[in-house]
C-alpha positions as CSV (number, residue, x, y, z in Angstrom):
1,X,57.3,-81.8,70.0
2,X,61.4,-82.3,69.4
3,X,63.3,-79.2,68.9
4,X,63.5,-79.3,65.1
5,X,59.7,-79.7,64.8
6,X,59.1,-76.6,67.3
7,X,61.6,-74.3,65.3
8,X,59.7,-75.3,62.4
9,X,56.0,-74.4,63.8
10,X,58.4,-71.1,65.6
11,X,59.2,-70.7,61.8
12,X,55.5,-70.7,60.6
13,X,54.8,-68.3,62.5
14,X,57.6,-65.7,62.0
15,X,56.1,-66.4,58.4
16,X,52.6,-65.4,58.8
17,X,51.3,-68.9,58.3
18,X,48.1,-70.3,59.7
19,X,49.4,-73.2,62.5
20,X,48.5,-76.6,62.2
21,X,50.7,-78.2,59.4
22,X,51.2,-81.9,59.0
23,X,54.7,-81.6,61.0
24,X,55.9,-85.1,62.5
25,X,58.6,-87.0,62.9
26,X,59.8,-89.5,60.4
27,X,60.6,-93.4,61.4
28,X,63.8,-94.5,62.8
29,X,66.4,-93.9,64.7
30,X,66.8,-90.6,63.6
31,X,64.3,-87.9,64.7
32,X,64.2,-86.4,61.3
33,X,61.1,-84.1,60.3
34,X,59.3,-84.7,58.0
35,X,56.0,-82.4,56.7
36,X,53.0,-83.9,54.8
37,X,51.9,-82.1,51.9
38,X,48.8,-82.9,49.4
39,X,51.2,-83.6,46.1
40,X,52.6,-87.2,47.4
41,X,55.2,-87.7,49.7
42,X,56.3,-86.2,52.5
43,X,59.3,-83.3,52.3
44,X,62.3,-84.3,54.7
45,X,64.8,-82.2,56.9
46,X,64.6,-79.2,58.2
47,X,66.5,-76.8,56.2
48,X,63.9,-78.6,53.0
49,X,60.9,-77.9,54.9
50,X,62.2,-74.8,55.8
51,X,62.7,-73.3,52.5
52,X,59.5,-74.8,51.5
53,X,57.5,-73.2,54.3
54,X,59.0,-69.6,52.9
55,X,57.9,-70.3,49.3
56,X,54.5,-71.2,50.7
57,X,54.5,-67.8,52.4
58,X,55.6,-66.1,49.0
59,X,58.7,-64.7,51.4
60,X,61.2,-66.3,48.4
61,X,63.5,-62.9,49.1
62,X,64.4,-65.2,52.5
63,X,66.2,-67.2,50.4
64,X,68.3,-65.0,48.5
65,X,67.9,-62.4,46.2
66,X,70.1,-63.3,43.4
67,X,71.7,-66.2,42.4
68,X,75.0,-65.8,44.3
69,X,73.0,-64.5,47.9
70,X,70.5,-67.9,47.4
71,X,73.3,-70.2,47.2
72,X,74.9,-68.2,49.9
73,X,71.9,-68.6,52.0
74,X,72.0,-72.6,50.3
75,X,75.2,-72.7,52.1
76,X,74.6,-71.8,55.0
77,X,71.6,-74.0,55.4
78,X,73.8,-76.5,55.1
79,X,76.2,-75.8,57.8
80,X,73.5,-75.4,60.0
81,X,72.6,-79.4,59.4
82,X,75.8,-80.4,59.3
83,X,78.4,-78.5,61.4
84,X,76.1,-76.6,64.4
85,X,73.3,-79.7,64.8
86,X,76.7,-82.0,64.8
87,X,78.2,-80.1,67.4
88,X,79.8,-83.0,70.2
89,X,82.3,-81.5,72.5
90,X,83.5,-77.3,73.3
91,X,86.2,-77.5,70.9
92,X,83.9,-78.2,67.9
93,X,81.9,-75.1,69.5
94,X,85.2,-73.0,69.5
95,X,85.8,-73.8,65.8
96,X,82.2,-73.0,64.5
97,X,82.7,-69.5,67.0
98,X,85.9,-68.7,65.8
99,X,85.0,-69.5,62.1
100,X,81.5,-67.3,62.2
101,X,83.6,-65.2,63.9
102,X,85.5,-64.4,61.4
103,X,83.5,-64.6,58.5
104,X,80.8,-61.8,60.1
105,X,83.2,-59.3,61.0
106,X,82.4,-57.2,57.6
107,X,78.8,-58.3,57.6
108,X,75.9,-57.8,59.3
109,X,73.8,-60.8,57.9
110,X,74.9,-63.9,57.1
111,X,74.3,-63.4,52.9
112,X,75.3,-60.1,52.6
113,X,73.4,-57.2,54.0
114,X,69.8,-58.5,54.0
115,X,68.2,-60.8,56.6
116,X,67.9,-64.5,55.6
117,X,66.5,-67.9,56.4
118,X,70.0,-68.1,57.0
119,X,69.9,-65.9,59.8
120,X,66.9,-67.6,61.0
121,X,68.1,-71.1,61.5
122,X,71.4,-70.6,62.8
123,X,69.9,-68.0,65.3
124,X,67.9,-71.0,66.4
125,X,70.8,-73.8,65.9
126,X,73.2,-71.5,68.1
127,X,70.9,-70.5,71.3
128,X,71.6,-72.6,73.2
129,X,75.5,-72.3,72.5
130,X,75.3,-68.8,72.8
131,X,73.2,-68.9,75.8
132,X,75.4,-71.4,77.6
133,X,78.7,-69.0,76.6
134,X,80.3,-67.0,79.8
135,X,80.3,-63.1,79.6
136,X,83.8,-63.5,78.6
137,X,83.3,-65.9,75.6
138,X,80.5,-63.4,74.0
139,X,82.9,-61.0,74.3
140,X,85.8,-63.1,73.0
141,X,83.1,-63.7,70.0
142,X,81.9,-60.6,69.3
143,X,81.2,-60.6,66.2
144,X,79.3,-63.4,66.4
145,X,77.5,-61.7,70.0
146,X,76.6,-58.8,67.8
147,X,74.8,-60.9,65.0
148,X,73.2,-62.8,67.5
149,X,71.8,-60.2,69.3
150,X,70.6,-58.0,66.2
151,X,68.6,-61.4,64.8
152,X,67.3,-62.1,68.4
153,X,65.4,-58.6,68.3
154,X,64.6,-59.2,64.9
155,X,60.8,-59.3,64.9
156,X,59.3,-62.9,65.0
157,X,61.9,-64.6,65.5
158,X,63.4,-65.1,69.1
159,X,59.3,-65.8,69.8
160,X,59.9,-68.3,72.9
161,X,63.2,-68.8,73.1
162,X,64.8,-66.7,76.1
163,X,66.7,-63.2,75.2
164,X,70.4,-63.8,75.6
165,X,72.1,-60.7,77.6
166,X,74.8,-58.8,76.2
167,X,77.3,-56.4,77.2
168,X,76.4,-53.4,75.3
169,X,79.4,-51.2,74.9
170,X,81.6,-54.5,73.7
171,X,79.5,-54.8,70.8
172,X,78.8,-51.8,69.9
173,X,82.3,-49.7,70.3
174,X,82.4,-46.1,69.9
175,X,85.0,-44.9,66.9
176,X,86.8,-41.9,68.2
């Protein structure tokens, strides 16, 4: 299985449902997921499937709470597909960084102060940019180090991706 289609069987799973979904791969030269359901045609992408997966699970306070935190959490699906999976050189990793950076500075969740699909897929989209960072760059990042680690120990959903190693008293300064 391609990475998309193992986050999305990781994602069952987090979600409490039974394995074994009709998960493949639509045609072309794009490796685009697609799952088969029983009502027609197939549902394509990730971030669909995804968000269809948590309404299957009757989870639907994944995808936001109100309408302002589910268009939040809309949004951020979104950037997931189109800015992280996009990602082609370090410098458009240092502007995704720097502008996460920034935006979770006040937050510990990416819509608001509950966890999200959100959270879930750009944990997963990030990994391996986060994992590939030096000690330095986490710490240059911290904000984004500190989400990151709070969602890996998260239950479910680091599952069998490897546990990224932080420095501890960056993230976490004490206030005197």
């Amino acid at each position: 299985m391609a990475a998309p289609l193992v986050e999305l069987a990781s994602l069952e799973k987090t979600l409490g449902l039974r394995e074994g979904s009709k998960l493949g791969h639509s045609q072309g030269d794009r490796r685009v997921p697609v799952l088969q359901t029983n009502n027609g045609p197939g549902l394509v992408g990730l971030t669909t499937i995804a968000s269809h997966l948590v309404k299957v699970a009757k989870k639907e306070a994944l995808l936001g709470s109100t309408a302002e935190k589910s268009a939040i959490v809309q949004q951020w699906l979104e950037y997931r597909v189109t800015q992280i999976d996009n990602c082609n050189s370090q410098e458009d990793i240092r502007m995704i960084l720097k502008e996460l950076n920034c935006y979770l500075e006040d937050k510990v969740y990416l819509a608001g102060n509950s966890f999200t699909l959100a959270d879930i897929l750009l944990y997963n989209g990030l990994h391996p940019i986060v994992a590939g960072l030096s000690h330095e760059d986490r710490e240059k990042y911290v904000n984004v180090s500190r989400w990151f680690n709070h969602i890996q120990h998260y239950p479910g959903v680091r599952q069998h991706s490897a546990a990224v190693i932080f420095v501890k008293n960056r993230l976490y300064p004490t206030v005197h």
